[in-house]
C-alpha positions as a Markdown table, in Angstrom:
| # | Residue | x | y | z |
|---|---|---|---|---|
| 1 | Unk | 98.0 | 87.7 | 116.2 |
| 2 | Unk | 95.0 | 87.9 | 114.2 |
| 3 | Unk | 95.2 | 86.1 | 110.5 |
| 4 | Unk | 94.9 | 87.5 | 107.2 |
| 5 | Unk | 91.9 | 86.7 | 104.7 |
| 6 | Unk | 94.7 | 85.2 | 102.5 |
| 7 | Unk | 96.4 | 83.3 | 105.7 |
| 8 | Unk | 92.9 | 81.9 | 106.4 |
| 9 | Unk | 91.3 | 81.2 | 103.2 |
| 10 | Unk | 95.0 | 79.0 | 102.5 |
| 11 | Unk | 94.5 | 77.4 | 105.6 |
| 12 | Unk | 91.6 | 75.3 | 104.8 |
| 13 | Unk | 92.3 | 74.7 | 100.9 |
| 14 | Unk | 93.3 | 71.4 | 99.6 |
| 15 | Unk | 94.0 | 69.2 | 96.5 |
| 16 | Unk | 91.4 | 67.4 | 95.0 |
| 17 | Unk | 90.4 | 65.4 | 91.9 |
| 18 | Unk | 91.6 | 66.8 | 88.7 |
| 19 | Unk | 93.4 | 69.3 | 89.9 |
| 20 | Unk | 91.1 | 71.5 | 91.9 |
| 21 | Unk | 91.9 | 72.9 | 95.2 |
| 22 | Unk | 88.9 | 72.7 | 97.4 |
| 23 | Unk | 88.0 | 74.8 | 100.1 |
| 24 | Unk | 87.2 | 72.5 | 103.2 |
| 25 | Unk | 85.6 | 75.3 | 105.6 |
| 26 | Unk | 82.0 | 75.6 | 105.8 |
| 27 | Unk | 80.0 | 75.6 | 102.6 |
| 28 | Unk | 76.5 | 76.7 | 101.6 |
| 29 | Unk | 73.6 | 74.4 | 100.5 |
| 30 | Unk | 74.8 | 74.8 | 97.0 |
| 31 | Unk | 77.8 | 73.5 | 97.9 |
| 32 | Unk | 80.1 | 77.2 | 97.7 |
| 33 | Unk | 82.3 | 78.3 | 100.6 |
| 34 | Unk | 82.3 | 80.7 | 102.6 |
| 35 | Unk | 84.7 | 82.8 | 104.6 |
| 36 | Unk | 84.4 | 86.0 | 106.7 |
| 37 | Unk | 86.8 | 89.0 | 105.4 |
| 38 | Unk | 86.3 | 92.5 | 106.7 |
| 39 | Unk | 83.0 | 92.0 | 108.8 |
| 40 | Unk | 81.1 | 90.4 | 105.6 |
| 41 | Unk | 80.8 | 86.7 | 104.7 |
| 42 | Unk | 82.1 | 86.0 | 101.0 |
| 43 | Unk | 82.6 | 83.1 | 98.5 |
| 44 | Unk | 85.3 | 81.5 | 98.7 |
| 45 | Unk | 86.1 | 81.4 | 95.3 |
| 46 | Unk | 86.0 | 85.4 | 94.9 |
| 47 | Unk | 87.9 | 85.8 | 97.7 |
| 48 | Unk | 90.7 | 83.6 | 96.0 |
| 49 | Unk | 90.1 | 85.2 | 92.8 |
| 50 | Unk | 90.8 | 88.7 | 94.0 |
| 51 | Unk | 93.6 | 87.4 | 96.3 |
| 52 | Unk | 95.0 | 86.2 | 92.8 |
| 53 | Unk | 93.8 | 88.9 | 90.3 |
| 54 | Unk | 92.5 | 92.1 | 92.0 |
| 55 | Unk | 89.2 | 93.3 | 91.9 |
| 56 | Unk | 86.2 | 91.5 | 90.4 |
| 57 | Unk | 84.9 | 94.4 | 88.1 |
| 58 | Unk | 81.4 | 95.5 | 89.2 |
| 59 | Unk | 78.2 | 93.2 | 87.8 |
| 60 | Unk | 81.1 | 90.4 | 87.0 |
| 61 | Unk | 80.6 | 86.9 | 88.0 |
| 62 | Unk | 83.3 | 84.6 | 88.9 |
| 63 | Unk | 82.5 | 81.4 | 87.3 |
| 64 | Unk | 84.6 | 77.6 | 87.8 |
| 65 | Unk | 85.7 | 76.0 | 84.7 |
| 66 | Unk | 85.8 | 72.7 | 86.7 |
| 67 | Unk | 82.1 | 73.0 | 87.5 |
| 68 | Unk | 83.4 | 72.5 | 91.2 |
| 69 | Unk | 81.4 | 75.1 | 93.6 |
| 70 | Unk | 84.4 | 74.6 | 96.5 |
| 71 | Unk | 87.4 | 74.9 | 93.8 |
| 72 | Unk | 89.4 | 78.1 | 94.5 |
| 73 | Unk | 92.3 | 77.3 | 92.4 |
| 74 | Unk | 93.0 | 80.3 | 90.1 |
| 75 | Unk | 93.8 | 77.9 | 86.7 |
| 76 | Unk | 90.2 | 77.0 | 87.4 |
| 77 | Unk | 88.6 | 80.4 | 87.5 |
| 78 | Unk | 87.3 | 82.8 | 85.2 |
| 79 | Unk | 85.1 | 86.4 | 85.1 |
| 80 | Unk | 81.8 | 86.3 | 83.4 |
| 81 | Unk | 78.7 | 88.0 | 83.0 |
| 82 | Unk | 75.4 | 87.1 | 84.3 |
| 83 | Unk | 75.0 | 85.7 | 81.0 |
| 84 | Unk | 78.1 | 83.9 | 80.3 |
| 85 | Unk | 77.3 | 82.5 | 84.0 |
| 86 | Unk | 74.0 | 80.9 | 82.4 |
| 87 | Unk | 75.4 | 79.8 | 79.3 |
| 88 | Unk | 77.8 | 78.1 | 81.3 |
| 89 | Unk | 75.1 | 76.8 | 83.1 |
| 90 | Unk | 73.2 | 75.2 | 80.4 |
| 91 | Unk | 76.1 | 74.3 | 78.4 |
| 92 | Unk | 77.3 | 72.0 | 81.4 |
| 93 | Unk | 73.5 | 70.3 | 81.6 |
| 94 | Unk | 72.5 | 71.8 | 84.9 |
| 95 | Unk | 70.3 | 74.5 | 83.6 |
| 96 | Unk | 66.9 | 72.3 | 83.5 |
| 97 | Unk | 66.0 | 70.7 | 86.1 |
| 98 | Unk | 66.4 | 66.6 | 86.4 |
| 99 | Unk | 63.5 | 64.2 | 86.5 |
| 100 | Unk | 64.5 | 60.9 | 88.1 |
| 101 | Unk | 62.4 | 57.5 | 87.1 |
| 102 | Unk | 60.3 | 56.0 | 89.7 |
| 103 | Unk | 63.3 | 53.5 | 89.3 |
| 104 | Unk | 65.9 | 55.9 | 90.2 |
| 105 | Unk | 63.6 | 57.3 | 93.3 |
| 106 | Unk | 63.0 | 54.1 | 94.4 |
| 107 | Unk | 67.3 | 53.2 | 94.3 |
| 108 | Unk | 67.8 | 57.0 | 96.5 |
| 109 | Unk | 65.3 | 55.8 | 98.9 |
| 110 | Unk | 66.8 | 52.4 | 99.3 |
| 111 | Unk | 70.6 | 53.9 | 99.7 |
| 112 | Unk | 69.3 | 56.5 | 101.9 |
| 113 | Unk | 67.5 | 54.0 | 104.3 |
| 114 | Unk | 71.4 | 52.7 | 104.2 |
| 115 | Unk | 72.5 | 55.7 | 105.6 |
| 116 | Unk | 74.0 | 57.7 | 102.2 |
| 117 | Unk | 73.2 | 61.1 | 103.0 |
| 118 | Unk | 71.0 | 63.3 | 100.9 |
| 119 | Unk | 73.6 | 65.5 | 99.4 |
| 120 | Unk | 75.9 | 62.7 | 98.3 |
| 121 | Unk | 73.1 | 60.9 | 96.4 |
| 122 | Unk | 71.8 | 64.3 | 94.8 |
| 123 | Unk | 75.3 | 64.9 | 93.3 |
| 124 | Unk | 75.3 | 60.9 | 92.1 |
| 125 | Unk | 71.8 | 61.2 | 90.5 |
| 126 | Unk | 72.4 | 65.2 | 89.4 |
| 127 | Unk | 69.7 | 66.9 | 92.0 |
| 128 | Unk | 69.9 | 69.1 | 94.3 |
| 129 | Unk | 69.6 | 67.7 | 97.7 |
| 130 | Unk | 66.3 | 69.4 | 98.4 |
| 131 | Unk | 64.6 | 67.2 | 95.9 |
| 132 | Unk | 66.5 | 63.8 | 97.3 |
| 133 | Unk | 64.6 | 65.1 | 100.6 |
| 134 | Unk | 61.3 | 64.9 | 98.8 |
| 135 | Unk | 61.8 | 61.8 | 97.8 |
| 136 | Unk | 62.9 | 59.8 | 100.5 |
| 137 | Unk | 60.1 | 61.7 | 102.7 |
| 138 | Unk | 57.7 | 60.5 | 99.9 |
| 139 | Unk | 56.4 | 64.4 | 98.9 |
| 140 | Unk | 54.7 | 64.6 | 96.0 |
| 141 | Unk | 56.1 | 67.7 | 94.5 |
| 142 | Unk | 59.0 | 66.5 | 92.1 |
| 143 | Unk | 61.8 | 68.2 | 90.3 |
């Protein structure tokens, strides 16, 4: 018997840190999930949305109040503009980009080398894991 969207999307959420409930399927580089749901692959955190609140009204965003791209818990979730989506952005310090120290590059490579992965030190240092790539591969262009 073939699951629901609901059934599935359930299926892989669970508890985390301060309260949010974290979908543990496959996730994007930016750290969203994903789920397929009539022959399309969604966010996670829309498709819990709607399964909670209906629709998402047409040019509406849904944004995270915990600032947790995997979070799908409802408490956690609100509709916004593109603007209110930026706002939010900037107002939670990761609208401009994040210049580490040679110090800081030099402590990524070093952890790295020790087998941290990329995306683990980016969130620790508040980068993306593209620019923990450049640095541990020594490019020159830096965020």
């Amino acid at each position: 018997m073939k699951r629901t969207l609901e059934e599935r999307l359930r299926a892989r959420l669970a508890f985390a840190s301060a309260g949010c409930l974290e979908w543990t399927g496959y996730r994007n580089r930016s750290g969203y999930g994903r789920i397929w749901g009539a022959g399309v692959s969604r966010y996670t955190h829309r498709a819990a949305w709607e399964l909670e609140n209906g629709l998402i009204p047409p040019g509406m965003h849904v944004l995270h109040k915990c600032d947790n791209r995997p979070c799908c818990s409802a408490e956690h979730l609100f509709l916004g503009t593109h603007s209110d989506n930026m706002a939010d952005m900037t107002a939670k310090g990761r609208g401009q980009p994040r210049k580490l120290s040679d110090a800081d590059e030099a402590t990524v490579r070093e952890r790295w080398l020790a087998g941290e992965t990329q995306q683990a030190l980016g969130d620790e240092f508040g980068v993306d894991r593209a620019t923990v790539s450049r640095i541990v591969h020594r490019r020159e262009h830096r965020q």
